[in-house]
TIKE-112624 format. One record per atom (N, C-alpha, C, O): x, y, z; atom name. Coordinates in Angstrom, 2 decimals. Each point is the difference from the previous one (the first is absolute). Layout:
BEGIN
> X, Y, Z, CA
...
***
This chain:
BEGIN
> -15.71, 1.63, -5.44, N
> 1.02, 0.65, -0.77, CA
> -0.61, 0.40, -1.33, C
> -0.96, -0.58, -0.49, O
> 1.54, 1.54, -0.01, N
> -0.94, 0.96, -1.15, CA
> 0.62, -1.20, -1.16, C
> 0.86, -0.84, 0.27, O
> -1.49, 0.99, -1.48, N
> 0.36, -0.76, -0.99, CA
> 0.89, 1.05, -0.66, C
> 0.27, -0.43, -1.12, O
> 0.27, 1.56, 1.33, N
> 0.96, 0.29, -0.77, CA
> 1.33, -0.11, 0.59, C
> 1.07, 0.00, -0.61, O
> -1.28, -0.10, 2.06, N
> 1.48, -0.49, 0.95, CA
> 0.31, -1.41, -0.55, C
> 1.17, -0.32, -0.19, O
> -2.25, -0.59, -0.07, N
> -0.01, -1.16, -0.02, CA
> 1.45, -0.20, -1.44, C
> 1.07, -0.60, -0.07, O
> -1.83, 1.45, -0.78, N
> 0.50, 0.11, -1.25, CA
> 1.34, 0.33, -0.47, C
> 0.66, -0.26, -1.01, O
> -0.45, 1.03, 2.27, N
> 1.41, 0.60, 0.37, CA
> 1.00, -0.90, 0.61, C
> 1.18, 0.03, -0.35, O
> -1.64, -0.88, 1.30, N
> 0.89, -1.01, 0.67, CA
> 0.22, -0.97, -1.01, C
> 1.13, -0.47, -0.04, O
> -2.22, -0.07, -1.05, N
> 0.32, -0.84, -0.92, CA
> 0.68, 0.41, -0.78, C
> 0.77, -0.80, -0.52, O
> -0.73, 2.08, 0.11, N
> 1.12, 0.30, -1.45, CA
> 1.59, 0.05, 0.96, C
> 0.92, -0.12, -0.81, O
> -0.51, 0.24, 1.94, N
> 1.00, -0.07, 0.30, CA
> 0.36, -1.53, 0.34, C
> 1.15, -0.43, 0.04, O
> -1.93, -0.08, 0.12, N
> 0.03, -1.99, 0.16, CA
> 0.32, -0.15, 1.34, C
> 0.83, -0.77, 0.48, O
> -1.39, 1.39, -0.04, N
> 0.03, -0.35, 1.36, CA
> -1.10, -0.43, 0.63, C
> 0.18, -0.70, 1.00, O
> -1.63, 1.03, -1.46, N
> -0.96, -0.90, 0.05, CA
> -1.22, 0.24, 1.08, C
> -1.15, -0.42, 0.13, O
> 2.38, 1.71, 0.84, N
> -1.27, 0.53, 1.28, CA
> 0.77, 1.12, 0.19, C
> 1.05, 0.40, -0.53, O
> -1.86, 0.09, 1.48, N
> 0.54, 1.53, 0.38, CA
> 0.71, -0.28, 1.19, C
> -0.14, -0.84, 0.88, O
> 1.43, 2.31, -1.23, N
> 0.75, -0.37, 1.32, CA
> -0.13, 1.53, 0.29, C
> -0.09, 0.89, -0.84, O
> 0.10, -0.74, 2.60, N
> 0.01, 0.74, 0.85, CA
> 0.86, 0.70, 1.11, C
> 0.11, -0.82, 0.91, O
> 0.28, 1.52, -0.72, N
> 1.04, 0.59, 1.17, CA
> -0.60, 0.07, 1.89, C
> 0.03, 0.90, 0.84, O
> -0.39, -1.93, -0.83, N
> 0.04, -0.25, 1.56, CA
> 0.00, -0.90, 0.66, C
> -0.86, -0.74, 0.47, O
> 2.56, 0.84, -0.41, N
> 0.57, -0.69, 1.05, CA
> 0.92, 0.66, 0.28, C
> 0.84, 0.63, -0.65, O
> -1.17, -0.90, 2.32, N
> 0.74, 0.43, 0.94, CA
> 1.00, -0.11, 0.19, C
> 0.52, 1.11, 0.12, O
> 0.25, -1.99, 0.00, N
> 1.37, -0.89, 0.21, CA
> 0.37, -1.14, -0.49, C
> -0.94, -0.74, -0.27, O
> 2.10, 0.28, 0.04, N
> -0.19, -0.75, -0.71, CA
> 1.64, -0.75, 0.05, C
> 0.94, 0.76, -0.24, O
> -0.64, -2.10, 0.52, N
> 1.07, -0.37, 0.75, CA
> 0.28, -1.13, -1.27, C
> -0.84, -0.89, -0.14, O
> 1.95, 0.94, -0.71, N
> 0.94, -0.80, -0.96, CA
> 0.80, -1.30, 0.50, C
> 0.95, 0.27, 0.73, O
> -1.16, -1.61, -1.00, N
> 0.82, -0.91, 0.52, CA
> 0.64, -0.97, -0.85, C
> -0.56, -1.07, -0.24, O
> 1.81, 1.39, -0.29, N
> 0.68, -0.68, -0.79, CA
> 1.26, -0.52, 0.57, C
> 0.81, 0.61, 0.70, O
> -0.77, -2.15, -1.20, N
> 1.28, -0.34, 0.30, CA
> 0.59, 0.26, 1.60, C
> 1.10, 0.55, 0.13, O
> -1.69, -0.88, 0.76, N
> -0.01, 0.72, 1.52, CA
> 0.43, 1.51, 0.15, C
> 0.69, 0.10, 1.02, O
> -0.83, 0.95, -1.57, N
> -0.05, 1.03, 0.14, CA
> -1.44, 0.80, -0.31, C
> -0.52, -0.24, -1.09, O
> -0.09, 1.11, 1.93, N
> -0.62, 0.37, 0.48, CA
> -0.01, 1.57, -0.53, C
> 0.94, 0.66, 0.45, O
> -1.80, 0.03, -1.30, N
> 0.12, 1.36, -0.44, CA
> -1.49, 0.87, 0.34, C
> -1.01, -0.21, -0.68, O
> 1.02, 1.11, 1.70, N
> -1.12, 0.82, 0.02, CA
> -0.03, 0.86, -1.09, C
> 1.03, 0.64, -0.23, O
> -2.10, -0.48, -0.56, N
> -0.02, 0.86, -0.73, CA
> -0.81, 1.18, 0.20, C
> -1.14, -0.14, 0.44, O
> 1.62, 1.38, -0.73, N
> -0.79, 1.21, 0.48, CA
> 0.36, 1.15, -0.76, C
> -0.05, 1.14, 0.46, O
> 0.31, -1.35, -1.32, N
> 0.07, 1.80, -0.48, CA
> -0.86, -0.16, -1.01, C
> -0.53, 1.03, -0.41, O
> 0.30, -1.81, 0.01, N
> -2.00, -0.02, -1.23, CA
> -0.40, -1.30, 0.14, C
> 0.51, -1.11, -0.16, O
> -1.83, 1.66, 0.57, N
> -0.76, -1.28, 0.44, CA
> -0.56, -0.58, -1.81, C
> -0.47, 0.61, -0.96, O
> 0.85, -2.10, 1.22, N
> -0.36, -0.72, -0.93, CA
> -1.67, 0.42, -0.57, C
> -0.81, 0.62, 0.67, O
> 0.56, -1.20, -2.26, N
> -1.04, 0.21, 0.04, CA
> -0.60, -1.77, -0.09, C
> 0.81, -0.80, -0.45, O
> -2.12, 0.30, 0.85, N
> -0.04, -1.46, -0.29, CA
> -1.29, -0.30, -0.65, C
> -0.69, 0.95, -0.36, O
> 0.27, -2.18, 0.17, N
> -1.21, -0.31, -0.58, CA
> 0.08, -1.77, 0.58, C
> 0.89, -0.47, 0.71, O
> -1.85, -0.12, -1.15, N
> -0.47, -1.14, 0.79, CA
> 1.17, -1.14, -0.58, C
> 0.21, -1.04, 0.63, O
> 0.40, 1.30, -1.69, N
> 0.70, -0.55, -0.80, CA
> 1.58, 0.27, 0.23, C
> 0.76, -0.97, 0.00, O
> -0.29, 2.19, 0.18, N
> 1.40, -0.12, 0.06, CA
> -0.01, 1.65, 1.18, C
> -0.82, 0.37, 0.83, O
> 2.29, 0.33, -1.36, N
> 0.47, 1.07, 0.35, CA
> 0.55, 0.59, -0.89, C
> -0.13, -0.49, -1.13, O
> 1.05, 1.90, 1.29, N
> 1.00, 0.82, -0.35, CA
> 0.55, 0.10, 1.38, C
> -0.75, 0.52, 0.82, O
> 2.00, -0.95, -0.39, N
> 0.38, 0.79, 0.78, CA
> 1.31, 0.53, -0.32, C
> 0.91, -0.56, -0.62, O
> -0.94, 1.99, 1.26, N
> 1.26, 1.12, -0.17, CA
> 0.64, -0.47, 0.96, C
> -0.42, -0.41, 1.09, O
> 2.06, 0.50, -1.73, N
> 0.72, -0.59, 0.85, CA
> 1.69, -0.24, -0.71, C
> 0.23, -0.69, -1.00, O
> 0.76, 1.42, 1.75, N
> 1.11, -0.12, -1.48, CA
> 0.66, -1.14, 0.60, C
> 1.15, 0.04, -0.46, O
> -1.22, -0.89, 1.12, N
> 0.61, -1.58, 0.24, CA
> -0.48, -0.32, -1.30, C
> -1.04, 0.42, -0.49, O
> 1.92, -1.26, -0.09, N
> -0.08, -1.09, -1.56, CA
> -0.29, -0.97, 0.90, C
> 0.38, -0.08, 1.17, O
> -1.37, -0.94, -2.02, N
> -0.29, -0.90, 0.02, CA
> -0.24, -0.67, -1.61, C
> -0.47, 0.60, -0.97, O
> 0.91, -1.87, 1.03, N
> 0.20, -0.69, -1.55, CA
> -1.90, -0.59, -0.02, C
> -0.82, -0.34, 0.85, O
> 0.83, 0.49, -2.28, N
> -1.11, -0.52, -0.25, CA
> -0.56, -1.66, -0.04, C
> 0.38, -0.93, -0.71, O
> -1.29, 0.97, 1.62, N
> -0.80, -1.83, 0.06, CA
> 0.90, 0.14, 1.64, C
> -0.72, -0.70, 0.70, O
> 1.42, 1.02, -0.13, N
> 0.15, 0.36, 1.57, CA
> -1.30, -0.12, 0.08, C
> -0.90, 0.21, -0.83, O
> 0.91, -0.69, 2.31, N
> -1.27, -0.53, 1.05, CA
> 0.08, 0.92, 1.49, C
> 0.95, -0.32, 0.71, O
> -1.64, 1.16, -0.30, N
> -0.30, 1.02, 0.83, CA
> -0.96, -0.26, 1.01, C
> -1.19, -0.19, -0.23, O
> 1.90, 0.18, 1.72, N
> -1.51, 0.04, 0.71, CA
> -0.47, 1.15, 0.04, C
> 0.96, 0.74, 0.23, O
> -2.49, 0.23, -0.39, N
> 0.41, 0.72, 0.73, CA
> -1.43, 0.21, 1.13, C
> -0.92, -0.81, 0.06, O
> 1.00, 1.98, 0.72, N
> -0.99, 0.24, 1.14, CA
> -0.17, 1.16, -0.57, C
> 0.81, 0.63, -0.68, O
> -2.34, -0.23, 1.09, N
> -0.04, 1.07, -0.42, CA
> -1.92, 0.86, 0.75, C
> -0.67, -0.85, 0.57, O
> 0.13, 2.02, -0.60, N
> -1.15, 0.19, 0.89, CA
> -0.45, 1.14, -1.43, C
> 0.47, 0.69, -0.91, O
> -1.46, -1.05, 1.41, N
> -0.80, 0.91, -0.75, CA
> -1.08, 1.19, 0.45, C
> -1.02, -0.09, 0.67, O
> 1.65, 1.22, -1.30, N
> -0.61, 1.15, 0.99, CA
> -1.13, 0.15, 0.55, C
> -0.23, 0.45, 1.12, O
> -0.85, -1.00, -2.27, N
> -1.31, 0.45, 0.60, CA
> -0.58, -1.04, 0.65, C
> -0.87, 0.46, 0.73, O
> 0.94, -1.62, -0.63, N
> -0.62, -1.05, 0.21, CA
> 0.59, -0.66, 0.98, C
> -0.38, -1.11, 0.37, O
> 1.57, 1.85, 0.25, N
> 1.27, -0.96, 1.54, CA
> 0.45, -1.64, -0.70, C
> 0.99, -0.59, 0.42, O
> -1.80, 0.06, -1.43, N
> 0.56, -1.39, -0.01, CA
> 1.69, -0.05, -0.70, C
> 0.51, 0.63, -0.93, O
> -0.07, -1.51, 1.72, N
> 1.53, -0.11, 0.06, CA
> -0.03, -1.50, -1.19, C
> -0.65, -1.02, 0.24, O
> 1.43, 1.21, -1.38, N
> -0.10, -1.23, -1.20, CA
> 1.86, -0.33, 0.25, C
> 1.04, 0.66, 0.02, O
> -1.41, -1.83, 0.11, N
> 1.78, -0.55, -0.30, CA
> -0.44, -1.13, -1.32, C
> -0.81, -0.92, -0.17, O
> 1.79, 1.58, -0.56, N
> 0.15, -1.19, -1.19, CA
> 1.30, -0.68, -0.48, C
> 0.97, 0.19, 0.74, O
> -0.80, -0.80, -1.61, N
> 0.99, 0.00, -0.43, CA
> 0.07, 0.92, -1.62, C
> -1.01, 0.64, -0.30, O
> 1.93, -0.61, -0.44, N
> -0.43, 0.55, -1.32, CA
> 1.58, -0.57, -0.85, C
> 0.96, -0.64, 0.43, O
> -1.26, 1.22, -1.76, N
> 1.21, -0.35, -0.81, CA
> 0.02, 1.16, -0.37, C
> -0.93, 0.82, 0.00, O
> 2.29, -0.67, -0.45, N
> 0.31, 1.61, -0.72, CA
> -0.29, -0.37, -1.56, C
> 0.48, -1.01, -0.52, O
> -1.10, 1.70, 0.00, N
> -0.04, -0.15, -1.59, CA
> 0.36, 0.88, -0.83, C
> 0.04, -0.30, -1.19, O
> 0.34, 1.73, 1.68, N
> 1.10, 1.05, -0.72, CA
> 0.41, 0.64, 1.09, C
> -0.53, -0.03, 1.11, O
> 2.07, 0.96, -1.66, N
> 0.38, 0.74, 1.02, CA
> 0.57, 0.89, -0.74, C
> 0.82, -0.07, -0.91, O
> -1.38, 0.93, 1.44, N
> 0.74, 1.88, -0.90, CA
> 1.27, 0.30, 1.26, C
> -0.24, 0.56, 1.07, O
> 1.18, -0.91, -1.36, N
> 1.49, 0.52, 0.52, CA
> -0.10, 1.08, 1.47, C
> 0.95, -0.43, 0.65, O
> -1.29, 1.04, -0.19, N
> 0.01, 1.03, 1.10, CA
> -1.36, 0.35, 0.12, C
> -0.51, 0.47, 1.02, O
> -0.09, -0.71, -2.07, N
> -1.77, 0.45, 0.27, CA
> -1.00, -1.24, 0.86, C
> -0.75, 0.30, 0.93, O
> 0.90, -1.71, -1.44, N
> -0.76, -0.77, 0.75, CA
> 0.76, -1.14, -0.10, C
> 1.18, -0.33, -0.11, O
> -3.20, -0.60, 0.23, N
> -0.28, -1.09, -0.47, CA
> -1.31, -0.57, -0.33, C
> -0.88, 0.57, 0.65, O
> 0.37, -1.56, -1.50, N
> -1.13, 0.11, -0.03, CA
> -0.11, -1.58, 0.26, C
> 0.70, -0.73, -0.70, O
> -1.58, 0.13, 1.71, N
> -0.22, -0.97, 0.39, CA
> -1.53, -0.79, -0.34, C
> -0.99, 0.69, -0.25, O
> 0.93, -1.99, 0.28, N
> -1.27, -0.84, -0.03, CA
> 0.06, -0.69, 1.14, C
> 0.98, -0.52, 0.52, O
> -2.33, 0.55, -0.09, N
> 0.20, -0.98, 1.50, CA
> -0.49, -1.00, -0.44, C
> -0.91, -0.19, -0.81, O
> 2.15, -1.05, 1.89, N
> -0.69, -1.77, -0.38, CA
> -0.09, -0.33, 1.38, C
> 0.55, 0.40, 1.02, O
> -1.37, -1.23, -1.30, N
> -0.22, -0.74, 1.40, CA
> -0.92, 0.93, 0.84, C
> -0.08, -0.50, 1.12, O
> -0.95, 2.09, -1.23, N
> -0.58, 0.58, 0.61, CA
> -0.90, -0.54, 0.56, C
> -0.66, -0.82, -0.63, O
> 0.35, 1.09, 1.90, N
> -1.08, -0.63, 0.30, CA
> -1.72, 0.77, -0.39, C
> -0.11, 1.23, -0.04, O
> -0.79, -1.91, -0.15, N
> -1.25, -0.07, -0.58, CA
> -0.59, 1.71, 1.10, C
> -0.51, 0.99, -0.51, O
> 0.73, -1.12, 1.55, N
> -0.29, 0.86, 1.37, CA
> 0.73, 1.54, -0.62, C
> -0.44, 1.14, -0.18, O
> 1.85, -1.85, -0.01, N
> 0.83, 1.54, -0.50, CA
> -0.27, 0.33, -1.57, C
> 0.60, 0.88, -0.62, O
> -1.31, -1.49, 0.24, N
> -0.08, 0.69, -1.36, CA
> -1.33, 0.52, 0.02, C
> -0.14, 0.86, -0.87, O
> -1.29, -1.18, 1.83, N
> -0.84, 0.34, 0.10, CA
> 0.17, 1.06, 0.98, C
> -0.98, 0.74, -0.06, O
> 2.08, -0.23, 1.21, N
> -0.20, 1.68, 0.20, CA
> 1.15, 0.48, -1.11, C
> 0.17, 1.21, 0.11, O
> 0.35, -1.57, -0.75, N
> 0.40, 0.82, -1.35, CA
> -0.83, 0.47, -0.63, C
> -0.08, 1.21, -0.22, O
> -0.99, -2.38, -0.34, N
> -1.06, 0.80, -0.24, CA
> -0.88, 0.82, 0.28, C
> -0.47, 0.71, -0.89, O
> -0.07, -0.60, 2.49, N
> -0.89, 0.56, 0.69, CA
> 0.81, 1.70, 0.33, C
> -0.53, 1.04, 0.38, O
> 1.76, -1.28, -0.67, N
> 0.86, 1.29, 0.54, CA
> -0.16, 0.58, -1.84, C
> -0.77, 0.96, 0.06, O
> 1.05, -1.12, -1.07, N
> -0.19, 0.14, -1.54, CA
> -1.73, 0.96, 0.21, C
> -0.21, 1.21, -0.03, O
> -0.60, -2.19, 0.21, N
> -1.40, 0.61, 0.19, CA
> -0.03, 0.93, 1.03, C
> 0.21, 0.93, -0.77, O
> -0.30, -0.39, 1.84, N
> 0.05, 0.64, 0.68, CA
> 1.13, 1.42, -0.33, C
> -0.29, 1.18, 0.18, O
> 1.36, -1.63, -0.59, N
> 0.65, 1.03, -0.99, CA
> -0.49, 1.05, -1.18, C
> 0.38, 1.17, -0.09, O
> -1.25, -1.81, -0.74, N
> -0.54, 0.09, -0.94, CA
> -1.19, 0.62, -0.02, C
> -0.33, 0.78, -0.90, O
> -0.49, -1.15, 2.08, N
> -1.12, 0.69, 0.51, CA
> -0.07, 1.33, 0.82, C
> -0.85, 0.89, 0.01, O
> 2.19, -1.07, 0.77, N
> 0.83, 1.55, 0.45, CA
> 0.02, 1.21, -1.31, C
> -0.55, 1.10, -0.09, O
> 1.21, -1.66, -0.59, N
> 0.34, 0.57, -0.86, CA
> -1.01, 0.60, -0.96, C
> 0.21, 1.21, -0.10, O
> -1.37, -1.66, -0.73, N
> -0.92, 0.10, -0.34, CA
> -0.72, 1.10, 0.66, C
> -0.29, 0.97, -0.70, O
> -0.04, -0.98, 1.98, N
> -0.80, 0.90, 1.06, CA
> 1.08, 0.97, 0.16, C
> -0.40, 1.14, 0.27, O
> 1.59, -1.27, -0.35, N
> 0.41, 1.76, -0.33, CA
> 0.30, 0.57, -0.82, C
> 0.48, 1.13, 0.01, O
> -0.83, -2.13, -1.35, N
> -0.12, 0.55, -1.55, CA
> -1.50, 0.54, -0.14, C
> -0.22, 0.88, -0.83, O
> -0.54, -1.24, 1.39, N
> -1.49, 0.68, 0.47, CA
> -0.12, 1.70, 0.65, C
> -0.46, 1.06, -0.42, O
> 1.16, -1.53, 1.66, N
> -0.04, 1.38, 0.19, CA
> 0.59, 1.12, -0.20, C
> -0.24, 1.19, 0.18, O
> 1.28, -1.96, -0.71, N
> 1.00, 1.30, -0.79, CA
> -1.01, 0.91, -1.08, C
> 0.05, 1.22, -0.16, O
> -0.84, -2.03, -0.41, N
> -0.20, 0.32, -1.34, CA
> -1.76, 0.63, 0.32, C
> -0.74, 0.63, -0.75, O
> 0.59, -1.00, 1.82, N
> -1.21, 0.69, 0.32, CA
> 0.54, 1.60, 0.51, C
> -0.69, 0.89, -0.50, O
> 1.70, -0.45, 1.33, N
> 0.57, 1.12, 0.65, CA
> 0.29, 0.42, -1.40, C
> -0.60, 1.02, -0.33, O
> 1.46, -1.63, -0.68, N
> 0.38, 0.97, -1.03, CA
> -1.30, 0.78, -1.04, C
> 0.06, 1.04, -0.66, O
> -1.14, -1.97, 0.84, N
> -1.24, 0.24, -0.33, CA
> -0.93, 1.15, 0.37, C
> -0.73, 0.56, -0.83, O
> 0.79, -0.24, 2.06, N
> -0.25, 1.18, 0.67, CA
> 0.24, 1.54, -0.66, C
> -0.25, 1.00, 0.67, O
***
């Protein structure tokens, strides 16, 4: 990760970079059960955003399931809600993750990042031309 992303995730205090791929992604509160799908969350090894206009109160405890696009690994965690913007989201911390799911969080983060990079390359080589 570049040291100015780095720099960027720290001035917002969030501490890592978060990314948009995941696939699906299944909400479990209070025995009800919410697919979410009209914007895919963005996540990082540490928490989420997910879009979603169900309220949920803050320090609520969430299972959720969830896959990640590039990498097929499927992460179930649990998480806590730690803000909620009214009809826009929520923004969650996962507890209890396991060591496995936070390491393809990460491996899906890197591989993201490295995507990305290589078509900031060739963009800029074609515009170069």
């Amino acid at each position: 990760m570049s040291s100015n992303h780095q720099g960027k995730a720290r001035a917002s205090g969030r501490g890592s970079t978060r990314i948009h791929t995941v696939e699906k992604i299944s909400v479990n509160y209070e025995g009800r059960t919410e697919e979410v799908a009209d914007r895919l969350p963005d996540v990082s090894p540490r928490g989420m955003f997910i879009n979603t206009s169900q309220r949920f109160p803050e320090g609520a405890v969430l299972n959720l399931k969830f896959r990640l696009a590039m990498s097929g690994a499927e992460v179930r965690t649990r998480c806590e809600v730690r803000y909620c913007q009214p009809g826009i989201g929520v923004g969650v911390e996962f507890i209890g993750i396991s060591p496995e799911a936070t390491r393809a969080i990460e491996h899906e983060v890197e591989l993201y990042v490295s995507k990305r990079d290589k078509f900031k390359i060739q963009t800029k080589k074609r515009q170069s031309r």
